[in-house]
C-alpha positions in Angstrom: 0.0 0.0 0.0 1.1 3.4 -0.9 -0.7 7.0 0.2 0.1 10.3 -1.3 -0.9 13.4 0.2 -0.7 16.6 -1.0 -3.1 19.6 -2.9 -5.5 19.0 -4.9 -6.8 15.8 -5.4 -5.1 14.9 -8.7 -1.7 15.5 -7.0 -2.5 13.4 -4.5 -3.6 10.7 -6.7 -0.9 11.0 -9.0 2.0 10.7 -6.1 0.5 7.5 -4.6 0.4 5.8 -8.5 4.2 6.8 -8.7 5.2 5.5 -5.8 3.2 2.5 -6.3 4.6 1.5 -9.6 7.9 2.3 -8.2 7.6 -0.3 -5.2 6.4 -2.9 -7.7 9.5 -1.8 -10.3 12.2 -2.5 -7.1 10.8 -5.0 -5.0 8.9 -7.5 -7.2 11.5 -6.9 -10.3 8.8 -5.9 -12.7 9.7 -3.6 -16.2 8.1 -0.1 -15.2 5.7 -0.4 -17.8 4.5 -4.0 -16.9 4.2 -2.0 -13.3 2.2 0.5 -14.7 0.2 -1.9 -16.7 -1.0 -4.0 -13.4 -1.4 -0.7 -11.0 -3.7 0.4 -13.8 -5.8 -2.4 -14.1 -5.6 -4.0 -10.7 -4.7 -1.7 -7.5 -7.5 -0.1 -5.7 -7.4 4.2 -4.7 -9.7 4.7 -2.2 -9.4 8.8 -1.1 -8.4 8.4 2.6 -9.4 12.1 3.4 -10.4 15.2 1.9 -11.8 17.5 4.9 -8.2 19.1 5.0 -6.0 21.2 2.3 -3.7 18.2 1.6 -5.5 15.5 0.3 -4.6 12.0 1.1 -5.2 8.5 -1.8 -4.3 5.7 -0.6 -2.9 3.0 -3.6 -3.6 -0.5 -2.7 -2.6 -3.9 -4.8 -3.8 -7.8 -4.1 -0.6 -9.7 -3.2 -1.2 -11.8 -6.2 -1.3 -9.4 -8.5 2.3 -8.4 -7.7 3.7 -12.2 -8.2 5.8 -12.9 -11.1 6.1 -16.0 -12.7 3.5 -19.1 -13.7 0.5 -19.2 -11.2 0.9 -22.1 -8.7 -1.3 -24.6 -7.6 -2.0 -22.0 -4.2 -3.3 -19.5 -6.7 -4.9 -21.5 -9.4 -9.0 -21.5 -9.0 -10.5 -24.2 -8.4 -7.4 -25.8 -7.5 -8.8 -28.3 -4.7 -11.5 -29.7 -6.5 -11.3 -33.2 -8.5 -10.7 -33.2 -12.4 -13.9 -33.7 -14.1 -13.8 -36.8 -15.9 -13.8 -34.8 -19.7 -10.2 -33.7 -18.1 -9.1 -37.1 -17.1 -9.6 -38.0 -21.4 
């Protein structure tokens, strides 16, 4: 999770995206434009306050979504349940 604050709104918004795709660019090893790709589409920006001057957005992202690599069997839906028997053929 990342939070930008500052004035206005936009500003606020804009600093927590940055500094999200820059977490996911160092700590998870992802291209910055793969990093921007998945904040984009997958991280949540709920506005934390706006009854002040400086605005505060919080930028939030599943743990999942900033996993590299195939999904495992953890992650896979469905994963627990038996093959059907049109799988088994």
């Amino acid at each position: 999770m990342t939070v930008g604050a500052a004035p206005p709104l936009e500003n606020a918004y804009r600093v927590a995206q940055v500094d999200m795709i820059g977490w996911l660019t160092e700590l998870c090893g992802v291209d910055r434009l793969d990093a921007y790709q998945i904040v984009a589409q997958a991280a949540l920006a709920p506005v934390a306050q706006v009854c002040n001057p400086i605005y505060t957005v919080t930028r939030k992202i599943p743990r999942h979504s900033s996993r590299t690599g195939p999904p495992t069997a953890a992650r896979t839906p469905n994963s627990g349940r038996k093959p059907r028997i049109s799988e088994k053929l």
